[in-house]
PDBQT receptor file of N, H, CA, C and O in Angstrom, charges set to zero:
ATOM      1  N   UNK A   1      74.051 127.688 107.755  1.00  0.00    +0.000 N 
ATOM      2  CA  UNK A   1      74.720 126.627 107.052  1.00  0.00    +0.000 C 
ATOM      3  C   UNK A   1      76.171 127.021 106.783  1.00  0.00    +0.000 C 
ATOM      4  O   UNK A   1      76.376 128.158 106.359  1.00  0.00    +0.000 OA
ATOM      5  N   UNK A   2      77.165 126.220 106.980  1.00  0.00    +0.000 N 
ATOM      6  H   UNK A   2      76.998 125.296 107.324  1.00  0.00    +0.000 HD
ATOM      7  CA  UNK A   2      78.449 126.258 106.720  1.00  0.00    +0.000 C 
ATOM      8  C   UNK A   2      78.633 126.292 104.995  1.00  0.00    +0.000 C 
ATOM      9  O   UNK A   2      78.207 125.513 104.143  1.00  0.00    +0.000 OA
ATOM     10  N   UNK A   3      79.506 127.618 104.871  1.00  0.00    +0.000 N 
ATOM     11  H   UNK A   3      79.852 128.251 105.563  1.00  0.00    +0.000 HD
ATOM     12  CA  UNK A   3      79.772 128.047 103.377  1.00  0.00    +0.000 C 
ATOM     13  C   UNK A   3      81.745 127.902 103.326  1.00  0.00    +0.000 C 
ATOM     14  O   UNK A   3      82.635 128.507 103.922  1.00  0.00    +0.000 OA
ATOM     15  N   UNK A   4      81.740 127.092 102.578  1.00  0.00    +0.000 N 
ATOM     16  H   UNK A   4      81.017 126.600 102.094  1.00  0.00    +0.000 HD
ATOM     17  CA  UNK A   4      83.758 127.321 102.402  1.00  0.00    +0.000 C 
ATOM     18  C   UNK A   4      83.729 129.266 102.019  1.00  0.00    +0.000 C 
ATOM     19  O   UNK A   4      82.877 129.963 101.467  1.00  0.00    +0.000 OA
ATOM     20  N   UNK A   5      84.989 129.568 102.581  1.00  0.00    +0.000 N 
ATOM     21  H   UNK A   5      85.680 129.001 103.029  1.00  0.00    +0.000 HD
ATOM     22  CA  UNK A   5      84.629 131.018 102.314  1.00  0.00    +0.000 C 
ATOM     23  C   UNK A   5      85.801 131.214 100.753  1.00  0.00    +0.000 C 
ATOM     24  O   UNK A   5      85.785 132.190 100.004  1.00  0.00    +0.000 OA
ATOM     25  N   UNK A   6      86.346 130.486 100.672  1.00  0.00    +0.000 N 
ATOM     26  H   UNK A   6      86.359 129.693 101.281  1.00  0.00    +0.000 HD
ATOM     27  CA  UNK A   6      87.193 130.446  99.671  1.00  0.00    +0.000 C 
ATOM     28  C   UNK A   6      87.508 128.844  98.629  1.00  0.00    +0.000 C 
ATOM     29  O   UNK A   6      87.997 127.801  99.063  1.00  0.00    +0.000 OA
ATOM     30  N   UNK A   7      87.240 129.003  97.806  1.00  0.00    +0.000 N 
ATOM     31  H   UNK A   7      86.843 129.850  97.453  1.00  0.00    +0.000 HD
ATOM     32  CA  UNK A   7      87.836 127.869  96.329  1.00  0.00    +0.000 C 
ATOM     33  C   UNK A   7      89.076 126.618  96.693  1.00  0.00    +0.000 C 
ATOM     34  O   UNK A   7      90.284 126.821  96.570  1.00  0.00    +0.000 OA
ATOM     35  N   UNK A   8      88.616 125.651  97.039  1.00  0.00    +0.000 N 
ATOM     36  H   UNK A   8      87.635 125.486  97.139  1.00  0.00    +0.000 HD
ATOM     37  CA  UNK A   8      89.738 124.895  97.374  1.00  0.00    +0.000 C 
ATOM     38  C   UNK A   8      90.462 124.488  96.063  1.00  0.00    +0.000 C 
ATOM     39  O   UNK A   8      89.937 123.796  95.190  1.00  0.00    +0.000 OA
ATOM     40  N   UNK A   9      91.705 124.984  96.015  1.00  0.00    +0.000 N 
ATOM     41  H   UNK A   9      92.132 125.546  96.724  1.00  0.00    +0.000 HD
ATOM     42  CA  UNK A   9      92.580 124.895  94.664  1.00  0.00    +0.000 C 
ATOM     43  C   UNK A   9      92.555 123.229  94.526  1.00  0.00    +0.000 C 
ATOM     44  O   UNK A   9      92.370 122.391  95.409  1.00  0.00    +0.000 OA
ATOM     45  N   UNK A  10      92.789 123.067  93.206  1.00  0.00    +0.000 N 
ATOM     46  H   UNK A  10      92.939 123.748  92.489  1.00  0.00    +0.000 HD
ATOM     47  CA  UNK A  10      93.145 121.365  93.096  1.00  0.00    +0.000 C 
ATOM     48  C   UNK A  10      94.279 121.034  93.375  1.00  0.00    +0.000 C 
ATOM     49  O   UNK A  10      94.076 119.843  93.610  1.00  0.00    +0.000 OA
ATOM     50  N   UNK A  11      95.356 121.186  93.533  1.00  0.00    +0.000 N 
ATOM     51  H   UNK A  11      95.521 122.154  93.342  1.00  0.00    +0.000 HD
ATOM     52  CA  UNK A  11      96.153 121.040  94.245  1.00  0.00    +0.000 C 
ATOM     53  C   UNK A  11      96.148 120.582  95.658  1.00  0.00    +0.000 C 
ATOM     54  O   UNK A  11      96.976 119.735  95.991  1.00  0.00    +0.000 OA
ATOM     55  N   UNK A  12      95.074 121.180  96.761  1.00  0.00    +0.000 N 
ATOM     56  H   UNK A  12      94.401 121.868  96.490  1.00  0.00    +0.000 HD
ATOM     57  CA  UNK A  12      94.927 121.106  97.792  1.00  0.00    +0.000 C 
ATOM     58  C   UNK A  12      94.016 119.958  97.693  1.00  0.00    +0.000 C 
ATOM     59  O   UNK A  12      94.017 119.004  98.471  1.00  0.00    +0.000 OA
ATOM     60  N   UNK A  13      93.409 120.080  96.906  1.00  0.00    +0.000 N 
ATOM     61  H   UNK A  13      93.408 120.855  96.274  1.00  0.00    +0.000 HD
ATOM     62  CA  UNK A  13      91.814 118.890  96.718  1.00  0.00    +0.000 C 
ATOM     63  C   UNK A  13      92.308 117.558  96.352  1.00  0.00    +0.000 C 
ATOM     64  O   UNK A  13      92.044 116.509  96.940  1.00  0.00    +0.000 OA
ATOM     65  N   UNK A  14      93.259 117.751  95.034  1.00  0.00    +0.000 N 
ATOM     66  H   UNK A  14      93.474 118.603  94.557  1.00  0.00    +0.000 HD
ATOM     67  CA  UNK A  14      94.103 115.792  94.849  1.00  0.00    +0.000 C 
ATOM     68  C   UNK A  14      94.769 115.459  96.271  1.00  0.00    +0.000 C 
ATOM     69  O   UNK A  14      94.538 114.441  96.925  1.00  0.00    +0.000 OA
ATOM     70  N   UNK A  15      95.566 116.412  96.602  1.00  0.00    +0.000 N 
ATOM     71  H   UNK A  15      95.754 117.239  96.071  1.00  0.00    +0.000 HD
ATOM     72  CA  UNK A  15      96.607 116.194  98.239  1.00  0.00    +0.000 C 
ATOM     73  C   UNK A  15      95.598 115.768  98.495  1.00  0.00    +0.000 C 
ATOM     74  O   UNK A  15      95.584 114.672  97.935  1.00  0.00    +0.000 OA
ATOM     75  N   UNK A  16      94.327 115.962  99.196  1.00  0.00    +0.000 N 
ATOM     76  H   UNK A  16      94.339 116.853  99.651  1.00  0.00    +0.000 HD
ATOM     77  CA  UNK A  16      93.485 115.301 100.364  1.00  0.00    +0.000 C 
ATOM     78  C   UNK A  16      93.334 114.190  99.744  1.00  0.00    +0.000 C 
ATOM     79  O   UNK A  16      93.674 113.208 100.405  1.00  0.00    +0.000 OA
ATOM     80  N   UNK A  17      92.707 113.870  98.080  1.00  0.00    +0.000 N 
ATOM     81  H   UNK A  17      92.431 114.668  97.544  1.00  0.00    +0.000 HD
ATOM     82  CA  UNK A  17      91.879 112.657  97.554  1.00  0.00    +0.000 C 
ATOM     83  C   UNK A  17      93.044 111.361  97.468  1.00  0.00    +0.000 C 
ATOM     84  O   UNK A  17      92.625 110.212  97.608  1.00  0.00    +0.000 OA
ATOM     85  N   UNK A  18      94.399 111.588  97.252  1.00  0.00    +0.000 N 
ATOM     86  H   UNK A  18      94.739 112.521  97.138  1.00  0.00    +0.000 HD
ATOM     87  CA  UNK A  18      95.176 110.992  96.461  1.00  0.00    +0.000 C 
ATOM     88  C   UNK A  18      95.840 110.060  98.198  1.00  0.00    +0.000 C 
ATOM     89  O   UNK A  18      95.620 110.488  99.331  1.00  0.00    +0.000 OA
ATOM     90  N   UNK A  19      96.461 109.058  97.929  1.00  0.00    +0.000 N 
ATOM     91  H   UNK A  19      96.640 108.710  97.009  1.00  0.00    +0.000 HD
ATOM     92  CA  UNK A  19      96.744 108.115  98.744  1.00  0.00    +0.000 C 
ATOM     93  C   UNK A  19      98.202 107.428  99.270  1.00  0.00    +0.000 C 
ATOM     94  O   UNK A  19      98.648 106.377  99.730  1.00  0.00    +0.000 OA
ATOM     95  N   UNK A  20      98.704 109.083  98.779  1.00  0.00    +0.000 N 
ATOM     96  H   UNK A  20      98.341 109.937  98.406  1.00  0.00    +0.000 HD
ATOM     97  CA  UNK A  20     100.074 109.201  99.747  1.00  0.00    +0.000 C 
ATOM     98  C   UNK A  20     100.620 108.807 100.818  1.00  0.00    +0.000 C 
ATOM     99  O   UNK A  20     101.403 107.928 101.178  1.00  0.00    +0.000 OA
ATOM    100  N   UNK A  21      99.821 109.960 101.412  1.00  0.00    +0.000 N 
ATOM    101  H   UNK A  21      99.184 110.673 101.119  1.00  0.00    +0.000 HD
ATOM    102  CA  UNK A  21     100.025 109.396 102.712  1.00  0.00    +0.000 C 
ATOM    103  C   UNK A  21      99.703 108.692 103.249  1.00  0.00    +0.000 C 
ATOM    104  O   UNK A  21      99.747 109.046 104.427  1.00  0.00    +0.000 OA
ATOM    105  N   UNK A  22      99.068 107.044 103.061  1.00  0.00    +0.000 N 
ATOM    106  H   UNK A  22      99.032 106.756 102.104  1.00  0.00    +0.000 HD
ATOM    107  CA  UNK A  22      98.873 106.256 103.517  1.00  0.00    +0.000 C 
ATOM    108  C   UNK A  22      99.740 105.019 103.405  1.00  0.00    +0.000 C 
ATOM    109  O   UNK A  22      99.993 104.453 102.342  1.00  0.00    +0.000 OA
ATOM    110  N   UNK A  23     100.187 104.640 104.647  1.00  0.00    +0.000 N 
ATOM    111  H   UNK A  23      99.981 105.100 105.511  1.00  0.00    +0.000 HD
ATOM    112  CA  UNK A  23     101.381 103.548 104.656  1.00  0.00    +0.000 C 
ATOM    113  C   UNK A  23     100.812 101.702 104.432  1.00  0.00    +0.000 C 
ATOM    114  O   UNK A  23      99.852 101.029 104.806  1.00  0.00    +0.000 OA
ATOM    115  N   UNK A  24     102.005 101.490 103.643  1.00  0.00    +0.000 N 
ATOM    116  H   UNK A  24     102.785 102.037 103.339  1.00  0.00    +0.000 HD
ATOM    117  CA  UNK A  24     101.888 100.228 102.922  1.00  0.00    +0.000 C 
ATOM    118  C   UNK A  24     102.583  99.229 103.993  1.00  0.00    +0.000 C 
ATOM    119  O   UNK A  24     103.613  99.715 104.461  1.00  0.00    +0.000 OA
ATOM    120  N   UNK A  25     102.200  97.723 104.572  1.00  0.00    +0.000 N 
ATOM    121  H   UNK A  25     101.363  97.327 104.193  1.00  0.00    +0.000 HD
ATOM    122  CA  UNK A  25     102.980  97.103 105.757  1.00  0.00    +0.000 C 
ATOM    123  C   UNK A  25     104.034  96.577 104.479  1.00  0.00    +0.000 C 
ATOM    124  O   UNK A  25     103.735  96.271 103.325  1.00  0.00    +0.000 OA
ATOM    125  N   UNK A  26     105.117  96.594 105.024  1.00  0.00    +0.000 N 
ATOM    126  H   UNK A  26     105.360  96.842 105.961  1.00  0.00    +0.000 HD
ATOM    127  CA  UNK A  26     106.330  95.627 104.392  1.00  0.00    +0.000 C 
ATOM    128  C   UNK A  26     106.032  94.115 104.272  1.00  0.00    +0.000 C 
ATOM    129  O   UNK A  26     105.535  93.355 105.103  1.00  0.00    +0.000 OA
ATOM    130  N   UNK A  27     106.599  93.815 102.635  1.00  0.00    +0.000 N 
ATOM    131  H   UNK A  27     107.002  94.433 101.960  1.00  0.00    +0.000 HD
ATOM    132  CA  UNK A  27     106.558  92.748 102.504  1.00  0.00    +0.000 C 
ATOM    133  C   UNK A  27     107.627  91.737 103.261  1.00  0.00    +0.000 C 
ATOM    134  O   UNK A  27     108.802  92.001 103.515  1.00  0.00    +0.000 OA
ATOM    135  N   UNK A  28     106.919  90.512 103.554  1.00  0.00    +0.000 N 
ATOM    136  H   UNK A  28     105.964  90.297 103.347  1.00  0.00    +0.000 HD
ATOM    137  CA  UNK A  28     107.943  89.411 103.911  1.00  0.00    +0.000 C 
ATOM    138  C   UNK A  28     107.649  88.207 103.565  1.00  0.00    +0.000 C 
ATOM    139  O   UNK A  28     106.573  87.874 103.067  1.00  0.00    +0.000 OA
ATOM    140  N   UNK A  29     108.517  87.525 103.787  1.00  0.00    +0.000 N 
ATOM    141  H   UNK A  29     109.391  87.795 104.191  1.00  0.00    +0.000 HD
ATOM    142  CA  UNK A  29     108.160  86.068 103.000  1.00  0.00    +0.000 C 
ATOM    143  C   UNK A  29     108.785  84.716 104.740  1.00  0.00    +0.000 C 
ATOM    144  O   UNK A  29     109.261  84.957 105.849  1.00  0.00    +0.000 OA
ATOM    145  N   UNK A  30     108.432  83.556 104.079  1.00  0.00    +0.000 N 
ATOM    146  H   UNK A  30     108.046  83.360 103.178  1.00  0.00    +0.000 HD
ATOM    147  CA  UNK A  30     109.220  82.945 105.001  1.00  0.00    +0.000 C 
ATOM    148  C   UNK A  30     110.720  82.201 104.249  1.00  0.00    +0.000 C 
ATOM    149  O   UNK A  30     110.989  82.035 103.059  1.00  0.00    +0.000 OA
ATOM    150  N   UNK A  31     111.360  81.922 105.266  1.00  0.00    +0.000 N 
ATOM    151  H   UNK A  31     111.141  82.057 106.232  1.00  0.00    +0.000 HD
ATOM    152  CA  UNK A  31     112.490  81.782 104.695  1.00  0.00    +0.000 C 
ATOM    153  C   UNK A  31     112.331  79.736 104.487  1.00  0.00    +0.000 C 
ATOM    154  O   UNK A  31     111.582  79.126 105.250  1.00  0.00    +0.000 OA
ATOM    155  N   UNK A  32     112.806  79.295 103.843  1.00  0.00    +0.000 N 
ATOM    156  H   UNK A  32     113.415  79.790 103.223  1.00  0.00    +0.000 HD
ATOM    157  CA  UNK A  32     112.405  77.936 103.092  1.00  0.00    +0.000 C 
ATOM    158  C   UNK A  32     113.469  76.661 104.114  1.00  0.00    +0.000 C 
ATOM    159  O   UNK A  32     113.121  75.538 104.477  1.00  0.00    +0.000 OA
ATOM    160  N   UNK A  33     114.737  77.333 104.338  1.00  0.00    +0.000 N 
ATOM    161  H   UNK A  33     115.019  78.246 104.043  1.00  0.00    +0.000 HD
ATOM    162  CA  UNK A  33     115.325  76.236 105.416  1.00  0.00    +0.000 C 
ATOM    163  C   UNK A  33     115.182  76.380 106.749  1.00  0.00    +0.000 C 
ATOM    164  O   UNK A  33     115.330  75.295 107.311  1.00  0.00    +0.000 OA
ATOM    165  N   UNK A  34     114.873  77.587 107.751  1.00  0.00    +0.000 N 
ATOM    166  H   UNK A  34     114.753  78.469 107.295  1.00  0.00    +0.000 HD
ATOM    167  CA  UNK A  34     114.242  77.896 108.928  1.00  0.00    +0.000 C 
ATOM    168  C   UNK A  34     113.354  77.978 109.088  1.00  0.00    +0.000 C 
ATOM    169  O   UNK A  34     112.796  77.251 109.910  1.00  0.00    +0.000 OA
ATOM    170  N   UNK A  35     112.648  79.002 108.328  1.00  0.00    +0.000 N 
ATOM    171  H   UNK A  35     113.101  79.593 107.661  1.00  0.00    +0.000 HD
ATOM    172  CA  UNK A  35     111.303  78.979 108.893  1.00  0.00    +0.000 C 
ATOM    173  C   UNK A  35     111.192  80.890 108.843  1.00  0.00    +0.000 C 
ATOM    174  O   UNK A  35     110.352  81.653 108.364  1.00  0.00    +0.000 OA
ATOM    175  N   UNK A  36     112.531  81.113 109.616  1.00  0.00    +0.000 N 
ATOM    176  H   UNK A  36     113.213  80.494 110.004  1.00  0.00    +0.000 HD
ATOM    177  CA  UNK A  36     112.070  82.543 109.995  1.00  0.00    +0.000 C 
ATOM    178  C   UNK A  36     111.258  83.562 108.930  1.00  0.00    +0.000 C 
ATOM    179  O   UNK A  36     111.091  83.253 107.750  1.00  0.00    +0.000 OA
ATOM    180  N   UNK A  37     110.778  84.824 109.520  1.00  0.00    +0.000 N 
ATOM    181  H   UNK A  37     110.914  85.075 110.479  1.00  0.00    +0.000 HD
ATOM    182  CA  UNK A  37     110.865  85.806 108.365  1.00  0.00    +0.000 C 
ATOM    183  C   UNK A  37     111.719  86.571 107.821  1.00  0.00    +0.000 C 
ATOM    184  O   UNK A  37     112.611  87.003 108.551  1.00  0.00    +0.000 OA
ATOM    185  N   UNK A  38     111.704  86.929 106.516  1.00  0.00    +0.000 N 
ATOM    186  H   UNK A  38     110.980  86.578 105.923  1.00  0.00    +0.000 HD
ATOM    187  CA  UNK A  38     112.723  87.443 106.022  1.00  0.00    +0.000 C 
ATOM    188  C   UNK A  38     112.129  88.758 104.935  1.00  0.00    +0.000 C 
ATOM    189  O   UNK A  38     110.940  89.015 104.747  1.00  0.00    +0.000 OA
ATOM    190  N   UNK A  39     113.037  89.310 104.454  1.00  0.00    +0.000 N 
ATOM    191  H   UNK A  39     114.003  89.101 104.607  1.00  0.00    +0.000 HD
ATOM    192  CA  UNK A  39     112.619  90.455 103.051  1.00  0.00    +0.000 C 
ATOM    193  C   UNK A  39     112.858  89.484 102.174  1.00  0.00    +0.000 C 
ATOM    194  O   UNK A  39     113.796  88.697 102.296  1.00  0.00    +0.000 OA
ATOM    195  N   UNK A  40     111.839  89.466 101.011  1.00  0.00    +0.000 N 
ATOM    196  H   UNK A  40     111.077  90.105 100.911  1.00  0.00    +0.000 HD
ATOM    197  CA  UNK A  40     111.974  88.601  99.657  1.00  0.00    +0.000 C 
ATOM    198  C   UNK A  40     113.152  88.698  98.833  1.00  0.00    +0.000 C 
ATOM    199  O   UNK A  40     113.436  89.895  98.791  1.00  0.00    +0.000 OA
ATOM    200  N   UNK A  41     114.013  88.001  98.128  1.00  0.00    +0.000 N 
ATOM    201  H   UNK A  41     113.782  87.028  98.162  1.00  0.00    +0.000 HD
ATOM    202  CA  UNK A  41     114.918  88.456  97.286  1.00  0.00    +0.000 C 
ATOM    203  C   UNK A  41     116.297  89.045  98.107  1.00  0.00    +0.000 C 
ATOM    204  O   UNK A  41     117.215  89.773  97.731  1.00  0.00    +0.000 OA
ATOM    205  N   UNK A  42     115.970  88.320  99.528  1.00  0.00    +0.000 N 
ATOM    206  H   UNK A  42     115.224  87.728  99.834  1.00  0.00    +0.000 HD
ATOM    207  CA  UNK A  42     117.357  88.639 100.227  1.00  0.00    +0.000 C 
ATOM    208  C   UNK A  42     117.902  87.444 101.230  1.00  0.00    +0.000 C 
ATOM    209  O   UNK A  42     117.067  86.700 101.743  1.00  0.00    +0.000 OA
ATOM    210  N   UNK A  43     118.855  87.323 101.418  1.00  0.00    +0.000 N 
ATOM    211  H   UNK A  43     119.533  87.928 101.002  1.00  0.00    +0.000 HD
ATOM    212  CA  UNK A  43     119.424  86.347 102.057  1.00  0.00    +0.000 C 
ATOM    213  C   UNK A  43     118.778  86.436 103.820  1.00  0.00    +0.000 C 
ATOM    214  O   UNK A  43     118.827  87.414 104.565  1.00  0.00    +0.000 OA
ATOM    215  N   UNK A  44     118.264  85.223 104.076  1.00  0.00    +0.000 N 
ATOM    216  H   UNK A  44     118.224  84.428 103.471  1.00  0.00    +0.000 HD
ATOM    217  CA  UNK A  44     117.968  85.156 105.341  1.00  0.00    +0.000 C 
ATOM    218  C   UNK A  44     118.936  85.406 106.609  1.00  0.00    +0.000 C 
ATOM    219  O   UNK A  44     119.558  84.437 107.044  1.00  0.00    +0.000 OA
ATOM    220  N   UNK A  45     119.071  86.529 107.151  1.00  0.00    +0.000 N 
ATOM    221  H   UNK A  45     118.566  87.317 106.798  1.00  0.00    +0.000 HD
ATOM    222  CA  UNK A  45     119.639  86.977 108.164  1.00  0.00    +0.000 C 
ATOM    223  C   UNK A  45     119.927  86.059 109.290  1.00  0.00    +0.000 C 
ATOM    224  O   UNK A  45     120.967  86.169 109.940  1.00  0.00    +0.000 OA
ATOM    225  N   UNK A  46     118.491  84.612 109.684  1.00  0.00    +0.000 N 
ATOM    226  H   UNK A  46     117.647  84.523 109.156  1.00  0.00    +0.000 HD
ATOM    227  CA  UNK A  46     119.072  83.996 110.417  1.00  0.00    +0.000 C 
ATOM    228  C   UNK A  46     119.862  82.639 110.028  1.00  0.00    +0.000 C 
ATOM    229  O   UNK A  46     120.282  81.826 110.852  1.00  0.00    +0.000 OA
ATOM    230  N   UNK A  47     119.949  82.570 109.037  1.00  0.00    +0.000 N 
ATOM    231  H   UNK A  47     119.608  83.230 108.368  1.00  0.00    +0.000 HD
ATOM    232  CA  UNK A  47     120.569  80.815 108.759  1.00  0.00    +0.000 C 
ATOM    233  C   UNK A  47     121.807  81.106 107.204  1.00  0.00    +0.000 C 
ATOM    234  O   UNK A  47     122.718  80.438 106.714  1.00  0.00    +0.000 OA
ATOM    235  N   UNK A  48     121.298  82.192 106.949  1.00  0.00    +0.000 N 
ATOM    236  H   UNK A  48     120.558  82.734 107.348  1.00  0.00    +0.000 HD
ATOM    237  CA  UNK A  48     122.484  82.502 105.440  1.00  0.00    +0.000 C 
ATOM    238  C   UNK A  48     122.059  81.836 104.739  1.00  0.00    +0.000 C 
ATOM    239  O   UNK A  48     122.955  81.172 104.219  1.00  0.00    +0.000 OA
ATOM    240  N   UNK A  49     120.892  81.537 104.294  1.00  0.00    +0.000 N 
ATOM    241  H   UNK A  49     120.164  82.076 104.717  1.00  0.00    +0.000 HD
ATOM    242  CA  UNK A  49     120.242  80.579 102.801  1.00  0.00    +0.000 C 
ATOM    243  C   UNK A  49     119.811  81.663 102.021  1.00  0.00    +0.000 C 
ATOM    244  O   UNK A  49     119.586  82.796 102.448  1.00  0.00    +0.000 OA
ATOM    245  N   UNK A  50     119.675  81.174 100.560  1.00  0.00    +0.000 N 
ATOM    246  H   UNK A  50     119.857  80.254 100.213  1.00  0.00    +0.000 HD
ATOM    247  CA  UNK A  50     119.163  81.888  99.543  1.00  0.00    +0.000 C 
ATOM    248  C   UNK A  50     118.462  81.106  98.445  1.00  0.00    +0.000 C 
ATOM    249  O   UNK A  50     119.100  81.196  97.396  1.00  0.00    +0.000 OA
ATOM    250  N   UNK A  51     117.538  80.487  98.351  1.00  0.00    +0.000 N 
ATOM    251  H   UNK A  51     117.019  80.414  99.203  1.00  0.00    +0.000 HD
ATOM    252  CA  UNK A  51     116.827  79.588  97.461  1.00  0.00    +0.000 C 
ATOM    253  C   UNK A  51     117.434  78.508  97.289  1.00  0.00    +0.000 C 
ATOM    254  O   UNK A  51     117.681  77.989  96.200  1.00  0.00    +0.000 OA
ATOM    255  N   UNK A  52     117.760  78.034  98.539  1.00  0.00    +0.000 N 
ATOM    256  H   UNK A  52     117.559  78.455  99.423  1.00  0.00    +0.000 HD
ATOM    257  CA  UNK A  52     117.923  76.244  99.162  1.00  0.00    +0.000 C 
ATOM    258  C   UNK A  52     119.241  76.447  99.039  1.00  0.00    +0.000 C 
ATOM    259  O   UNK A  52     119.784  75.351  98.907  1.00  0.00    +0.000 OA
ATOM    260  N   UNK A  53     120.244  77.583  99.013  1.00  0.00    +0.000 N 
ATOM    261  H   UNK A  53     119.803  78.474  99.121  1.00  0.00    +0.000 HD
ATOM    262  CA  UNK A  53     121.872  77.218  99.293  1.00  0.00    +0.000 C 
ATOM    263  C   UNK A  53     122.159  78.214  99.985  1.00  0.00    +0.000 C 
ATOM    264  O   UNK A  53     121.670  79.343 100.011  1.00  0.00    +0.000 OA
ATOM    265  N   UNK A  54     122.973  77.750 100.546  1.00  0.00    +0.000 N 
ATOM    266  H   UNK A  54     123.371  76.833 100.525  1.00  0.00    +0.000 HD
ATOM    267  CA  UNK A  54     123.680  78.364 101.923  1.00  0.00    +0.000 C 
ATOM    268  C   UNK A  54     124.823  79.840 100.939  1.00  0.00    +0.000 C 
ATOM    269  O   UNK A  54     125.409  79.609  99.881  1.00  0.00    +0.000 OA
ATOM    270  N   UNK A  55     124.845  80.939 101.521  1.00  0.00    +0.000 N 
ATOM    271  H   UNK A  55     124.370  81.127 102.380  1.00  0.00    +0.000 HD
ATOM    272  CA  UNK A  55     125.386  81.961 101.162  1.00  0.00    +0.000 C 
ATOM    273  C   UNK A  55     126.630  82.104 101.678  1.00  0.00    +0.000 C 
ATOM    274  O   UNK A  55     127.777  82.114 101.230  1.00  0.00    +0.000 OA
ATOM    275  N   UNK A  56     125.918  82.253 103.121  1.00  0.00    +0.000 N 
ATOM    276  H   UNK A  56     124.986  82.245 103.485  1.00  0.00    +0.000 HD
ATOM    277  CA  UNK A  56     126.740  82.976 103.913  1.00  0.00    +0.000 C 
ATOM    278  C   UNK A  56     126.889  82.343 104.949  1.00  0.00    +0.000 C 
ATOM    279  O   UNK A  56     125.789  82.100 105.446  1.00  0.00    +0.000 OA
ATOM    280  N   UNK A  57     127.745  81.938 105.547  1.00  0.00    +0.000 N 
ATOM    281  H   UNK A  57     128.638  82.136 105.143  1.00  0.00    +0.000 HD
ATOM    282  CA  UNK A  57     127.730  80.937 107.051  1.00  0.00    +0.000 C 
ATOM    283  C   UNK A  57     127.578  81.868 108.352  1.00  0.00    +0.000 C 
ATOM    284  O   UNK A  57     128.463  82.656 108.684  1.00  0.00    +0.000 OA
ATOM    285  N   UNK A  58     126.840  81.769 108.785  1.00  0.00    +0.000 N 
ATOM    286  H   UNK A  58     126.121  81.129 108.515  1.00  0.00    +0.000 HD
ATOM    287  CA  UNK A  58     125.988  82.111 109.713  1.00  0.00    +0.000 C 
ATOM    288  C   UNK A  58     126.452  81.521 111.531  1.00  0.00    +0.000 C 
ATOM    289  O   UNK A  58     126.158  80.378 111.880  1.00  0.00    +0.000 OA
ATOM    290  N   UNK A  59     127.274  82.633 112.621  1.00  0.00    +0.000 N 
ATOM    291  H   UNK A  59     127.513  83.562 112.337  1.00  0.00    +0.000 HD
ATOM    292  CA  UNK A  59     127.504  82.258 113.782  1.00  0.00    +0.000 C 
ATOM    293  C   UNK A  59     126.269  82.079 114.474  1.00  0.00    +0.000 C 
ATOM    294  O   UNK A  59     125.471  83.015 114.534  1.00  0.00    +0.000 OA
ATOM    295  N   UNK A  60     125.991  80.816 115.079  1.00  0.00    +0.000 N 
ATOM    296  H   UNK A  60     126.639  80.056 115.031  1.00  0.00    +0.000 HD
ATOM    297  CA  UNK A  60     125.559  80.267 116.181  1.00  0.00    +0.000 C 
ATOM    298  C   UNK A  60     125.535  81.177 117.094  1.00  0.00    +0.000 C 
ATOM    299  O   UNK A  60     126.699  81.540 117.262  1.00  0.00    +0.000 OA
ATOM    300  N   UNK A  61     124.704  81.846 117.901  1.00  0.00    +0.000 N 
ATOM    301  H   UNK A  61     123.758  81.552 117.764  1.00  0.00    +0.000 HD
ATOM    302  CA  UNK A  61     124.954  82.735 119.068  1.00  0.00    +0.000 C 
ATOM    303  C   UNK A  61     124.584  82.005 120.163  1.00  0.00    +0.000 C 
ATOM    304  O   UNK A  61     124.682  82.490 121.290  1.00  0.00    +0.000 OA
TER     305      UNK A  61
């Protein structure tokens, strides 16, 4: 039978239990005059709106 040959410190034991290292997906929202997606609480990159007003005017490509 498999014996640990040594005391796993708690330190080593929370690191394994605790949920660090596990990655969270980024939030997004949709944006309300396009459509696109965007980060919440930031101006939509494709159209320059920000809670139904235009920010930033935005080139046509």
């Amino acid at each position: 039978m498999a014996v640990p040959k040594r005391k796993v410190s708690r330190a080593r034991r929370d690191k394994r239990r605790s949920e660090v290292d596990k990655l969270s997906a980024p939030a997004f929202s949709t944006c309300e005059s396009c459509g696109e997606l965007k980060v919440p609480h930031r101006i939509c990159k494709a159209c320059g709106f920000y809670k139904g007003r235009e920010i930033i005017a935005v080139k046509e490509a």
